[in-house]
C-alpha positions as CSV (number, residue, x, y, z in Angstrom):
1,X,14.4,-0.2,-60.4
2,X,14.4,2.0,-63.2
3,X,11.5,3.7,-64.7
4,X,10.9,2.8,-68.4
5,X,11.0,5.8,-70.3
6,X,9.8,4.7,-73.8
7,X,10.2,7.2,-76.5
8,X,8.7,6.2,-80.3
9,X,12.5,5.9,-81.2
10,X,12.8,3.5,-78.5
11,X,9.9,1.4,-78.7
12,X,10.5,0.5,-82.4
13,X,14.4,0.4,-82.5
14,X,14.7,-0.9,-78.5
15,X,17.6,-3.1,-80.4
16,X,19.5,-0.2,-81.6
17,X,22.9,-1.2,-81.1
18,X,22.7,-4.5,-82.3
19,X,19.8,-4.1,-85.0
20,X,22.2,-6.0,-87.3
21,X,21.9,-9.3,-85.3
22,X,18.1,-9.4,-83.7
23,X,16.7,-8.5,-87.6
24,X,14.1,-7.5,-85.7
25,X,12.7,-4.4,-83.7
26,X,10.3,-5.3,-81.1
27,X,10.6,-5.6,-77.1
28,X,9.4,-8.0,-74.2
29,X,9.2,-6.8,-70.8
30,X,8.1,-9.3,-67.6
31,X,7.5,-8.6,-64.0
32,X,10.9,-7.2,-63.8
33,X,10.4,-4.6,-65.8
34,X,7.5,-3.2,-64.5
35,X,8.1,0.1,-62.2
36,X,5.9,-0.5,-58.9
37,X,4.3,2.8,-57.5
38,X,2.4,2.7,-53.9
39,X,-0.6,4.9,-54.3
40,X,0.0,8.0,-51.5
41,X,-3.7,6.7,-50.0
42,X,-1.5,3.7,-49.3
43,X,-5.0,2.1,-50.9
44,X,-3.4,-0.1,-53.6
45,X,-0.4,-0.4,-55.9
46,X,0.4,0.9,-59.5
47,X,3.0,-1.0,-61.8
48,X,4.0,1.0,-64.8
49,X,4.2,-1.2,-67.8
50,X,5.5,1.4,-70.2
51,X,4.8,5.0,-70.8
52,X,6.2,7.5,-74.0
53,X,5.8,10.7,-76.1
54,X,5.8,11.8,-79.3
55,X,7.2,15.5,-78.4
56,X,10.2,14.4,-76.6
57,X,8.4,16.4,-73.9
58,X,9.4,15.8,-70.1
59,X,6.4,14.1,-69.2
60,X,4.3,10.9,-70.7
61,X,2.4,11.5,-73.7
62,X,0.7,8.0,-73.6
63,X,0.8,5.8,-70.3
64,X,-0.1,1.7,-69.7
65,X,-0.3,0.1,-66.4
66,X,-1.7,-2.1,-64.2
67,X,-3.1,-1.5,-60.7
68,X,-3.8,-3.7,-57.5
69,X,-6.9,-2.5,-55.7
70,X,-7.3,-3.6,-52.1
71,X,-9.9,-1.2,-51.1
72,X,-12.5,1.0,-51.7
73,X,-10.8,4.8,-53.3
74,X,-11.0,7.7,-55.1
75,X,-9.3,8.1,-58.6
76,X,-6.8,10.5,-58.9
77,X,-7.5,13.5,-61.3
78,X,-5.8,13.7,-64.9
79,X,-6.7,17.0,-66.2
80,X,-6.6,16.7,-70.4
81,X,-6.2,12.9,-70.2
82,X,-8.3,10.3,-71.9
83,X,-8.2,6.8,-69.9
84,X,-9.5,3.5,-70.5
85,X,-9.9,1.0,-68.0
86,X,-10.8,-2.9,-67.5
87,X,-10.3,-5.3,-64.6
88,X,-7.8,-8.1,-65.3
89,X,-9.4,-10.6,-62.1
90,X,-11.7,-10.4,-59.1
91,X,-14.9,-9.8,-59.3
92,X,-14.9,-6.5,-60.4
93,X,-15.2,-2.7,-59.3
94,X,-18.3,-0.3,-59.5
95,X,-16.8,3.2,-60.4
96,X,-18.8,6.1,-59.3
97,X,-18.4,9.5,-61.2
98,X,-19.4,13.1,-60.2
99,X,-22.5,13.6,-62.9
100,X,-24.0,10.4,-60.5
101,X,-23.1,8.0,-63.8
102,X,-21.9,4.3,-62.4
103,X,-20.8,1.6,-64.2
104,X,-19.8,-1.7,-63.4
105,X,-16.3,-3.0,-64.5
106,X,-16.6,-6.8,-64.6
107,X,-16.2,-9.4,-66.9
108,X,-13.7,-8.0,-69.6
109,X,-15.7,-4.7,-69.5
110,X,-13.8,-2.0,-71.2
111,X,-14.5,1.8,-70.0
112,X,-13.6,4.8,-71.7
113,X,-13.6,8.3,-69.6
114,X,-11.9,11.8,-69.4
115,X,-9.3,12.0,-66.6
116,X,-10.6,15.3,-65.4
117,X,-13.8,13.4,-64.5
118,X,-12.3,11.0,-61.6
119,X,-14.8,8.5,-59.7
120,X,-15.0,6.5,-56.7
121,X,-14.3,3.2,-56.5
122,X,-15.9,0.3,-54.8
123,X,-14.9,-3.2,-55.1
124,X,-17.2,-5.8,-55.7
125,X,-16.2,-8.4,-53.4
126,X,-12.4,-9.0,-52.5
127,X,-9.4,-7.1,-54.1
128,X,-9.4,-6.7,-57.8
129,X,-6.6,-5.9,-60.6
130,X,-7.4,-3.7,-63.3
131,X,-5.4,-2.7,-66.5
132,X,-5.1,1.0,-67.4
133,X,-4.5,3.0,-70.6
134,X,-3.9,7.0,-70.5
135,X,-3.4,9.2,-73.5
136,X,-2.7,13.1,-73.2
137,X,-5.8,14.3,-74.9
138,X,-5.1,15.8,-78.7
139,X,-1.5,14.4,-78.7
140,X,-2.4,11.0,-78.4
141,X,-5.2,8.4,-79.1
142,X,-5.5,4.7,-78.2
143,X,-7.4,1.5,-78.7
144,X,-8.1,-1.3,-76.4
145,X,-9.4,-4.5,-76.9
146,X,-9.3,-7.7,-75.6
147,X,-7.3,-10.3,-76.8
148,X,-9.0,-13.8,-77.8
149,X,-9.2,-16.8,-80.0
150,X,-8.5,-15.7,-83.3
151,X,-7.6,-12.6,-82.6
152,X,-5.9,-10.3,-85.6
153,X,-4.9,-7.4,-84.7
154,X,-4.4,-4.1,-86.9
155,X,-1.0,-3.1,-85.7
156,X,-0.4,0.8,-85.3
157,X,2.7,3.1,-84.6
158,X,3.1,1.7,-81.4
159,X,1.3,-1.9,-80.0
160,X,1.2,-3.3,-76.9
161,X,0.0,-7.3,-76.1
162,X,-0.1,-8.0,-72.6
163,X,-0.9,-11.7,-71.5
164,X,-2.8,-13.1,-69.0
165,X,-3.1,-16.7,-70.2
166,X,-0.3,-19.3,-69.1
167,X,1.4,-18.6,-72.2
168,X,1.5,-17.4,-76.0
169,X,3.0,-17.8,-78.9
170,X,3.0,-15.5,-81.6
171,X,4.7,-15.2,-84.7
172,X,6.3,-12.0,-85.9
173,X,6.6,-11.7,-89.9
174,X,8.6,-8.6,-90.6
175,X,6.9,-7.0,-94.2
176,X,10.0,-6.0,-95.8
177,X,12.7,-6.2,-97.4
178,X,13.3,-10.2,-96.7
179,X,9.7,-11.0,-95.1
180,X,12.1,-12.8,-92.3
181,X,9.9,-14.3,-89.5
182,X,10.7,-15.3,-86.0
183,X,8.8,-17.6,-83.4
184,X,8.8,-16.2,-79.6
185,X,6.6,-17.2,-76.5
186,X,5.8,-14.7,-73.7
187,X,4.1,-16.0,-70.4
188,X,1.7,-15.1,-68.4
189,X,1.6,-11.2,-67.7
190,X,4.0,-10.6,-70.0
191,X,4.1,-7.5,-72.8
192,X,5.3,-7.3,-76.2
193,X,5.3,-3.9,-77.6
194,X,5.9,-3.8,-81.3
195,X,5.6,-1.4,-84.1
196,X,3.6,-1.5,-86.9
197,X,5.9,-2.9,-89.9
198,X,5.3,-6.2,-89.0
199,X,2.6,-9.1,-89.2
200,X,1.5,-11.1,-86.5
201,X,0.1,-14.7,-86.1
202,X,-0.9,-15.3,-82.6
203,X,-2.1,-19.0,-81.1
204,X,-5.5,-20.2,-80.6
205,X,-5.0,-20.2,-77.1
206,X,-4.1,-16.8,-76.2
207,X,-5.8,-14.2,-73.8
208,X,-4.7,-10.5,-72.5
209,X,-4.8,-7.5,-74.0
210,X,-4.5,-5.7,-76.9
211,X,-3.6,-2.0,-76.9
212,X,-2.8,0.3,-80.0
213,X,-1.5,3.7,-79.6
214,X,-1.3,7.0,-82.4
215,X,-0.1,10.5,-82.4
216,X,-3.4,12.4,-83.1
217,X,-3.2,13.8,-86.6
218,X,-3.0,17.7,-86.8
């Protein structure tokens, strides 16, 4: 399978060669798509959902993922790397960090921390899946947030919905020049990335996750 490497260009013109007929520039990536990474502690499973810079450096400026945790580990260090964290299901995971600080990650908890300060893990009962968000510190910045009823998000340079509901429908309302809209659906554990010249109307029934990511302003 081929890793996704998701420059700004590619994220908001992933229709490049056929801009003409889609109208639209956005992309939806399932399962498939995901690049699956065994941890070398053979202790649980990454799958890369997308990664990018702004630099057109030879490594990831920003980074999303999701992990499958089947046992008690350590977190690998990220030196200059801001991460955010949450569990997607199980019952959750107490992380331990080196200044003795621990914080339970349960129950759509979100956690911020540097990279360079890597904890322990411990799962709370039986294995666990988390959702991950890493940003290469002064390059890049990013929001997450969970996604609920009602939901309106404030769409940045680049924007990332992942699902864990059944389904969702959202409508995608491009600004300008013809204010065209267009209906789509994703399913469960699906992403949309999108960039930020668009509206969005997103159904009452919707869950996941809503990430926003920014080049740091110099």
């Amino acid at each position: 399978m081929k890793y996704i490497f998701l420059s700004i260009y590619l994220i908001l013109h992933p229709f490049s060669n056929s801009i003409a007929r889609s109208d639209f520039e956005y992309k939806i990536l399932n399962e498939n798509d995901y690049v699956k990474m065994p941890w070398v502690n053979g202790k649980g499973v990454t799958y890369e959902i997308a990664r990018g810079n702004f630099y057109n450096s030879k490594t990831w400026d920003w980074r999303v993922s999701r992990a499958e945790v089947t046992e008690d580990n350590e977190f690998s260090l990220f030196p200059e790397v801001d991460r955010k964290i949450t569990v997607l299901n199980g019952e959750g995971i107490e992380l331990s960090f080196p200044n003795k600080t621990k914080i339970l990650l349960n129950n759509q908890r979100i956690y911020s921390f540097q990279g360079e300060n890597a904890p322990t893990s411990k799962l709370i009962g039986n294995n666990v899946q988390d959702f991950n968000v890493m940003t290469r510190r002064g390059i890049a910045e990013s929001n997450l947030q969970n996604l609920e009823n009602n939901f309106k998000p404030k769409l940045e340079e680049i924007n990332l919905f992942y699902i864990i509901s059944d389904k969702c429908n959202f409508i995608i309302t491009q600004k300008s020049p013809q204010n065209l809209f267009k209906k789509i659906t994703l399913d469960k554990n699906n992403t949309l990335i999108i960039g930020d010249k668009y509206e969005l109307q997103i159904g009452s029934k919707c869950k996941g996750l809503f990430t926003s990511i920014n080049k740091v302003k110099e």
